[in-house]
C-alpha positions in Angstrom: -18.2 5.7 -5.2 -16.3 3.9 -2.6 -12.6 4.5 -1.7 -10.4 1.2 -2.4 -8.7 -0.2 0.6 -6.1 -2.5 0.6 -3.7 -4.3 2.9 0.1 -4.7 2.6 3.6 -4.6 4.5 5.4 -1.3 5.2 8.5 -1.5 3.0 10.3 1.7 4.0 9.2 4.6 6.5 12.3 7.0 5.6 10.5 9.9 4.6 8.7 12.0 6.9 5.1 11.2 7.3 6.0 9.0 4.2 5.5 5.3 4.3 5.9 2.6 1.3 3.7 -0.2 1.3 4.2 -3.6 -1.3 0.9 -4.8 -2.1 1.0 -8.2 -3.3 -1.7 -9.9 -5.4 -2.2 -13.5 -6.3 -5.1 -14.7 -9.3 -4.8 -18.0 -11.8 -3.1 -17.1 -14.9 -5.8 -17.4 -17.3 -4.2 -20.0 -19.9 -1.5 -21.7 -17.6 -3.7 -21.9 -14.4 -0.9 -21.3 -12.4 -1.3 -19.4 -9.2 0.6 -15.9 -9.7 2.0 -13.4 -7.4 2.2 -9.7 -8.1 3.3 -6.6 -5.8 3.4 -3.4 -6.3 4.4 -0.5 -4.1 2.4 2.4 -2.7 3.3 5.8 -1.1 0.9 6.1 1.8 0.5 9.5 4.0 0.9 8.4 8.0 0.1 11.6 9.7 1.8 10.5 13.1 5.2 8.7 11.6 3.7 5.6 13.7 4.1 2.2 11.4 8.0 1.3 10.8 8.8 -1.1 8.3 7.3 -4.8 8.7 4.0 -3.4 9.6 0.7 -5.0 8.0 -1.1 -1.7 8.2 -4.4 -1.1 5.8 -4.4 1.8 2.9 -7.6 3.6 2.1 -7.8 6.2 -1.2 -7.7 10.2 -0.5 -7.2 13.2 -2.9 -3.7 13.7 -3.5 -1.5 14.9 -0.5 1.7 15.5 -2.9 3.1 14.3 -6.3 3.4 10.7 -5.5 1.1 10.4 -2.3 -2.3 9.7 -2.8 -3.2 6.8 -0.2 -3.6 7.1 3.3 -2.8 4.6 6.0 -5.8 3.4 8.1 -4.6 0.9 10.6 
């Protein structure tokens, strides 16, 4: 099966080798047919401590790195 790769801005690098990324999502609502925005935050492993916050970096799925870490950044 594929790994899931998505794309988002780096909300916080404070951790080391730790960044947060906010995913955002738009779809219709199904009954309203209103255009809707969802984010949600992810805690991405970057090995080198190279994206600071503002980034557009890319995530990819990996087996877990700790207890809340199990993306990875990929660009």
């Amino acid at each position: 099966m594929p790994k899931r790769i998505l794309q988002g801005v780096v909300t916080s690098d404070a951790n080391a080798q730790t960044v947060t990324v906010s995913v955002e999502r738009r779809f219709k609502h199904p009954l309203l047919q209103k255009t809707v925005r969802k984010s949600k935050k992810y805690r991405a492993h970057d090995e080198k401590d190279a994206f600071k916050v503002g980034d557009v970096v890319r995530i990819q799925e990996c087996a877990p790195k700790s207890k809340t870490k199990r993306w990875e950044v990929i660009a």
